[in-house]
C-alpha positions as a Markdown table, in Angstrom:
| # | Residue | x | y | z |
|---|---|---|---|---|
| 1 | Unk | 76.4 | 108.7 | 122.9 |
| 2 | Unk | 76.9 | 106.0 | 120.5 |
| 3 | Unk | 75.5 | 102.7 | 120.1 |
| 4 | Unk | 77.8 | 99.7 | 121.3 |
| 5 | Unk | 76.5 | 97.7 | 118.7 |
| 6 | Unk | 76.6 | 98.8 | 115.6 |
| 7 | Unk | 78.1 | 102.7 | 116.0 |
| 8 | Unk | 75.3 | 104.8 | 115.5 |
| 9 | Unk | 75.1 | 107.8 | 117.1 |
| 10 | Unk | 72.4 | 108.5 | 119.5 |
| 11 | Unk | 70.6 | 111.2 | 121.2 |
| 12 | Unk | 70.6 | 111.7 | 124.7 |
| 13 | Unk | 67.1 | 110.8 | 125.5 |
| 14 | Unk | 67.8 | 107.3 | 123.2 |
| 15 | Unk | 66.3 | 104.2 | 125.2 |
| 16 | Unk | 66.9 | 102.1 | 121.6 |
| 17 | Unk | 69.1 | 102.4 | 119.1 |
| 18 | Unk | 67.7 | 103.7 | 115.7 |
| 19 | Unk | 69.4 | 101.5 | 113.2 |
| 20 | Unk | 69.7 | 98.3 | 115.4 |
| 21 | Unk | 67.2 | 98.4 | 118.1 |
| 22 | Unk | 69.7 | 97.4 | 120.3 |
| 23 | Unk | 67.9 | 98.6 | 124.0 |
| 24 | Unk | 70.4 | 101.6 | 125.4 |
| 25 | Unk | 71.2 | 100.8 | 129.2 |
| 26 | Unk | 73.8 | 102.1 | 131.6 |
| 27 | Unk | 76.7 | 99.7 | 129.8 |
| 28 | Unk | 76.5 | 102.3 | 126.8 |
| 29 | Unk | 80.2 | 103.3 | 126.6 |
| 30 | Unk | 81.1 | 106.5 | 125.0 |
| 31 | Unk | 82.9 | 106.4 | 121.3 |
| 32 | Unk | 85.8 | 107.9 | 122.3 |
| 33 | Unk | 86.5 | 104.8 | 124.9 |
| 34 | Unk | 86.7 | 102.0 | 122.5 |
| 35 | Unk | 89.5 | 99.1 | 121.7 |
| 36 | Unk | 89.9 | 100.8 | 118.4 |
| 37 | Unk | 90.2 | 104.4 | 119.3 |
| 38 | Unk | 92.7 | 103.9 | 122.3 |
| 39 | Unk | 95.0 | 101.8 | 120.0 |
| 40 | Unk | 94.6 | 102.9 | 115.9 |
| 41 | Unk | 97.1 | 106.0 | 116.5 |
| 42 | Unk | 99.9 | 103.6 | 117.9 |
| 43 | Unk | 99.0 | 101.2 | 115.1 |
| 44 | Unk | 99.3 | 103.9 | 112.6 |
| 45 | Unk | 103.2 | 104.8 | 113.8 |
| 46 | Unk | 104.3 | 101.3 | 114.4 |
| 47 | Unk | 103.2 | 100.5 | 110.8 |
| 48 | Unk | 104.9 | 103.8 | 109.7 |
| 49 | Unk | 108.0 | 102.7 | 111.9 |
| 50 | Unk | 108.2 | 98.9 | 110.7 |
| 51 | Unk | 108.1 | 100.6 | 107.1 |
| 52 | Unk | 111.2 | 103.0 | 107.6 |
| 53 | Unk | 112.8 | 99.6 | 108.7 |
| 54 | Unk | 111.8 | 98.0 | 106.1 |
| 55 | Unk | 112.7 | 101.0 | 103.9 |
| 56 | Unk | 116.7 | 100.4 | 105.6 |
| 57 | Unk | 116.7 | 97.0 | 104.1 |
| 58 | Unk | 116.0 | 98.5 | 100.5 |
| 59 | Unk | 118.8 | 100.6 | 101.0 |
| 60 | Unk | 121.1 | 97.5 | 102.1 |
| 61 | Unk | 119.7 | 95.3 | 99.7 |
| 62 | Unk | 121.1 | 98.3 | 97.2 |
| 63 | Unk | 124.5 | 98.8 | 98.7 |
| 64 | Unk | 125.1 | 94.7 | 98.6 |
| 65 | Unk | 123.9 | 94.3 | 95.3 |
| 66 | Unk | 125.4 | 97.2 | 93.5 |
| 67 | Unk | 129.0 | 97.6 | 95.3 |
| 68 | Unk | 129.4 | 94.2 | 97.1 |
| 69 | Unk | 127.6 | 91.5 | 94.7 |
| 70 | Unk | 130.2 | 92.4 | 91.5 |
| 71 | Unk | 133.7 | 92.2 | 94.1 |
| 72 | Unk | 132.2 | 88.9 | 95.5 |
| 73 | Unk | 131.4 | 87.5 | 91.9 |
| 74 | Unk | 134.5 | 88.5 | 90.6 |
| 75 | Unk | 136.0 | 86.2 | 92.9 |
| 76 | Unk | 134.3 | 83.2 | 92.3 |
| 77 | Unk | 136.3 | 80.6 | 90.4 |
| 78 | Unk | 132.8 | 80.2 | 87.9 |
| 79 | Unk | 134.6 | 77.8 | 85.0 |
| 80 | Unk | 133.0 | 77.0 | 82.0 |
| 81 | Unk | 130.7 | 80.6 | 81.1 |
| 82 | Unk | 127.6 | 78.2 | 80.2 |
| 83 | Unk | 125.8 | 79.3 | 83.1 |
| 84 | Unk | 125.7 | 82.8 | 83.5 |
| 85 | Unk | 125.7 | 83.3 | 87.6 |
| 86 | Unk | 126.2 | 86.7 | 88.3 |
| 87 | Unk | 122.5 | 87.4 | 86.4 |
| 88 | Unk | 121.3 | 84.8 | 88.2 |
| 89 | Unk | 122.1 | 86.5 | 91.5 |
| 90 | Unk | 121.4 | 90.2 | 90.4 |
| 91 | Unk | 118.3 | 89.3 | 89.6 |
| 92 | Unk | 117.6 | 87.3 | 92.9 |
| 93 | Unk | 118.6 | 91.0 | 94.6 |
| 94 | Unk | 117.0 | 92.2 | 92.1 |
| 95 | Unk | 113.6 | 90.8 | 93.3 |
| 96 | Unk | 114.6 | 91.2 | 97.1 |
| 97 | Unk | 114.9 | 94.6 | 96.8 |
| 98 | Unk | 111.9 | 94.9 | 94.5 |
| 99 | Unk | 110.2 | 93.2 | 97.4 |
| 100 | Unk | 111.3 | 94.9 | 100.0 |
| 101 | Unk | 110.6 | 98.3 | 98.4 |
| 102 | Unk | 107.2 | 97.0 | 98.2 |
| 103 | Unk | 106.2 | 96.4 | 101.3 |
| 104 | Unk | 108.0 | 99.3 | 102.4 |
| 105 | Unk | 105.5 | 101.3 | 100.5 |
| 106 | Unk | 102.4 | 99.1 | 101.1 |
| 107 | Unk | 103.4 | 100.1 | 104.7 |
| 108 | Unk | 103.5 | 104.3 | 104.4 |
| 109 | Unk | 100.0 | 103.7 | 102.3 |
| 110 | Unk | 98.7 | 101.5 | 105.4 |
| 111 | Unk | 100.2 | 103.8 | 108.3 |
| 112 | Unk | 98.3 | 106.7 | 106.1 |
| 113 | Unk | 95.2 | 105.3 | 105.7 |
| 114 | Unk | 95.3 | 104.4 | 109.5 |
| 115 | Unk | 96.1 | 107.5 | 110.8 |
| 116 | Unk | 93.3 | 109.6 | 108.3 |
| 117 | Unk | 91.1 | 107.2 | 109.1 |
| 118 | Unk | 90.4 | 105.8 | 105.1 |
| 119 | Unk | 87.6 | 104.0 | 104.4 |
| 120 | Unk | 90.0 | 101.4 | 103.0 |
| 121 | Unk | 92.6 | 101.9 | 105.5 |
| 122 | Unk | 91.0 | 98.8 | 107.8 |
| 123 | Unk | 91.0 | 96.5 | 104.9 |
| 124 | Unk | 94.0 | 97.2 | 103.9 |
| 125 | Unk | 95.9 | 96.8 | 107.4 |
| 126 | Unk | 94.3 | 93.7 | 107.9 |
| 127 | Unk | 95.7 | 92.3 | 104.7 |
| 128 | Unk | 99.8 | 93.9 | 105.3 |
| 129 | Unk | 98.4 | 92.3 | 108.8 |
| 130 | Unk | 98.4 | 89.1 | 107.6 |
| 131 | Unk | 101.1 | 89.3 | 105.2 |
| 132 | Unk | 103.3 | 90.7 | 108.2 |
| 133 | Unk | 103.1 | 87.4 | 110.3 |
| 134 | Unk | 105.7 | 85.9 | 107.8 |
| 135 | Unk | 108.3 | 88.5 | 108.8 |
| 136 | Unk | 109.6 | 87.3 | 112.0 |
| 137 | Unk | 110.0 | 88.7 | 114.5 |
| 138 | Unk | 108.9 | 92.3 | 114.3 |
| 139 | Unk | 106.1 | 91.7 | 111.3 |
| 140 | Unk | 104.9 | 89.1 | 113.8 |
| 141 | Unk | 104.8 | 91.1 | 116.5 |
| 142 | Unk | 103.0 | 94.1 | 114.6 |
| 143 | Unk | 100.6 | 91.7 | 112.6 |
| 144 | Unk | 99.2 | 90.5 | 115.6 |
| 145 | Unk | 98.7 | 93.8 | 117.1 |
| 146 | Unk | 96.9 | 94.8 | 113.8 |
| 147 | Unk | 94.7 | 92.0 | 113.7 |
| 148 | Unk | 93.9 | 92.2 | 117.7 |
| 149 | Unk | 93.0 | 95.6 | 117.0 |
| 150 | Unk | 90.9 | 96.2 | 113.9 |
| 151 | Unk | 89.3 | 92.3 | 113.1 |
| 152 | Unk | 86.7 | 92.6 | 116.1 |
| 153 | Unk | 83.2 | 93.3 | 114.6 |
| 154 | Unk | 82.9 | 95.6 | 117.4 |
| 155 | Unk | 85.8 | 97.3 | 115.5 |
| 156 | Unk | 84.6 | 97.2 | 112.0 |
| 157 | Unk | 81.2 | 99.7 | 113.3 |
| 158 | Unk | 83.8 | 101.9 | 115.3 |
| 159 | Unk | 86.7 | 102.1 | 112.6 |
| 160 | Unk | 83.2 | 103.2 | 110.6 |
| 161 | Unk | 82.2 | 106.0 | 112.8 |
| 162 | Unk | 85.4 | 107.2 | 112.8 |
| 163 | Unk | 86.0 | 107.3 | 108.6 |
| 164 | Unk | 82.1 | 109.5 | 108.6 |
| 165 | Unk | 83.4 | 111.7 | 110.8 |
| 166 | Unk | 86.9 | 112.2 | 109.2 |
């Protein structure tokens, strides 16, 4: 039995809880029942899944820029060569795909962390979380489900348990 208030575990005989005193009554709930346990798996492969996505537009990104970007160029009437716009826009793709790659990775590491249950895997969804809600629809979607899931305090103790035991 664990402690629904801060994590610890318990023996059966517990009537308080040794590290928060917290009185043991019949609304104990066993660890294996929690918010975070029944969703973290799903968490993990959605963030795994929204990073292969992302991982797509890295490959797109690369296609356009590299055999589409120099045929488009070319046929630009550009004028005068004072300003110099096919660098300009290879290094705007440049940075996409830099970007894209990024986050694609910064999701694998979350999704990994997640699913070994890292001590820093909770922190670290909880910032790709936030950064996520800018990416609409889908980073939306799954940065609200990361934050629903793992900010609760009742979370943080049970995201704890689970990195001891792992």
């Amino acid at each position: 039995m664990f402690c629904d208030q801060c994590g610890q575990q318990l023996g059966a005989s517990a009537r308080f809880c040794t590290s928060c005193g917290k009185a043991i009554g019949m609304a104990m709930v066993p660890a294996a029942e929690g918010r975070l346990d029944r969703n973290l798996r799903v968490l993990g492969v959605l963030w795994l899944v929204y990073s292969v996505i992302r991982g797509l537009g890295v490959i797109w990104f690369l296609l356009v820029g590299r055999v589409m970007l120099p045929f488009i160029v070319s046929h630009i009437p550009l004028g005068p060569r004072e300003f110099p716009l096919e660098r300009l826009i290879a290094g705007v793709f440049f940075f996409a795909t830099a970007l894209a790659a990024f986050l694609a990775l910064l999701g694998v590491i979350t999704a990994w962390g997640l699913l070994q249950h890292e001590s820093w895997g909770r922190m670290l969804a909880l910032i790709v979380g936030v950064i996520a809600l800018l990416s609409f629809p889908f980073g939306t979607a799954l940065g609200v489900y990361t934050l629903w899931v793992l900010l609760p305090a009742s979370s943080e103790s049970e995201y704890r348990r689970l990195a001891r035991a792992a």
